[in-house]
C-alpha positions as CSV (number, residue, x, y, z in Angstrom):
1,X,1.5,5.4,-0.3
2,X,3.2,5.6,-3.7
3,X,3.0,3.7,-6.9
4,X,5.7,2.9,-9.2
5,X,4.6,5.6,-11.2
6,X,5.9,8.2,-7.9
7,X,2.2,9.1,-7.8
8,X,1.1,9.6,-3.7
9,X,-1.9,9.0,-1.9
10,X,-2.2,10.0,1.8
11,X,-3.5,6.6,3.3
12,X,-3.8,5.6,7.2
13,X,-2.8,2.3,8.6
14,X,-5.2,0.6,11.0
15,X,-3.6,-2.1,13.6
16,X,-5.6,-4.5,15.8
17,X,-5.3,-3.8,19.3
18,X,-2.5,-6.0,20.0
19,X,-0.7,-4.7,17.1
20,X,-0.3,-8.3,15.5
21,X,-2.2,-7.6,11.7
22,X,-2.6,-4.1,10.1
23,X,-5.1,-3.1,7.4
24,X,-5.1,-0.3,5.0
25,X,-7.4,2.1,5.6
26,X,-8.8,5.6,4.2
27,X,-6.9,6.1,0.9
28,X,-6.9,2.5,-0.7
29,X,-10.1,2.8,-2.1
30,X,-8.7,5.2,-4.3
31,X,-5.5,4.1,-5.1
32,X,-7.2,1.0,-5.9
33,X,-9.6,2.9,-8.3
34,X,-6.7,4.9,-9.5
35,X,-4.3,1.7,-10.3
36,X,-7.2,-0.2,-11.9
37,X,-6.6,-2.9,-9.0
38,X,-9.1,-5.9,-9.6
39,X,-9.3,-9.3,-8.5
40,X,-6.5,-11.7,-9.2
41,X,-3.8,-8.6,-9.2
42,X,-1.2,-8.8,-6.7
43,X,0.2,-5.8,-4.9
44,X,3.6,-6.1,-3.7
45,X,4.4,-3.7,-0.3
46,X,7.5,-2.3,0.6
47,X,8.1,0.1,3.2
48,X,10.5,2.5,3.3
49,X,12.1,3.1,6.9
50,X,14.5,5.9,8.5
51,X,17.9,4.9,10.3
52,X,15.3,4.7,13.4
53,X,13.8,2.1,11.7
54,X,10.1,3.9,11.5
55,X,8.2,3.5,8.2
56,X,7.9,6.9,6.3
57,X,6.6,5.6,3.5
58,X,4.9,2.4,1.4
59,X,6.0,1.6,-2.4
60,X,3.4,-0.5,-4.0
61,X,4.1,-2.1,-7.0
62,X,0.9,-3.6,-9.0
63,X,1.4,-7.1,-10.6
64,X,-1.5,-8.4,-13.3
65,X,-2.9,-11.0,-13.7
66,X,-1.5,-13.1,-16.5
67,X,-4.1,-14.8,-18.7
């Protein structure tokens, strides 16, 4: 995973066994610590695919909250 800063993080992806919802797994607790995410901040996801169409990597881009 990488922030918009081009910092990485190794992270895994977990999926459900019928592959229908995916979770973030080891490695988001420290992005999360590292981007200062709290509650009411939005992450926005992209993932960044070959020409095969397999994800190689995941941009995250961290929104604040706007008082």
């Amino acid at each position: 995973m990488r922030d918009e800063n081009d910092r990485s993080w190794p992270i895994s992806i977990i999926s459900t066994a019928n592959n229908q919802r995916h979770f973030l797994g080891s490695g988001w607790k420290n992005f999360k610590a590292s981007n200062k995410v709290e509650d009411g901040c939005r992450c926005d996801f992209q993932f960044v695919v070959d020409k095969a169409n397999v994800a190689k990597e995941l941009l995250v881009r961290v929104v604040r909250r706007i008082e």
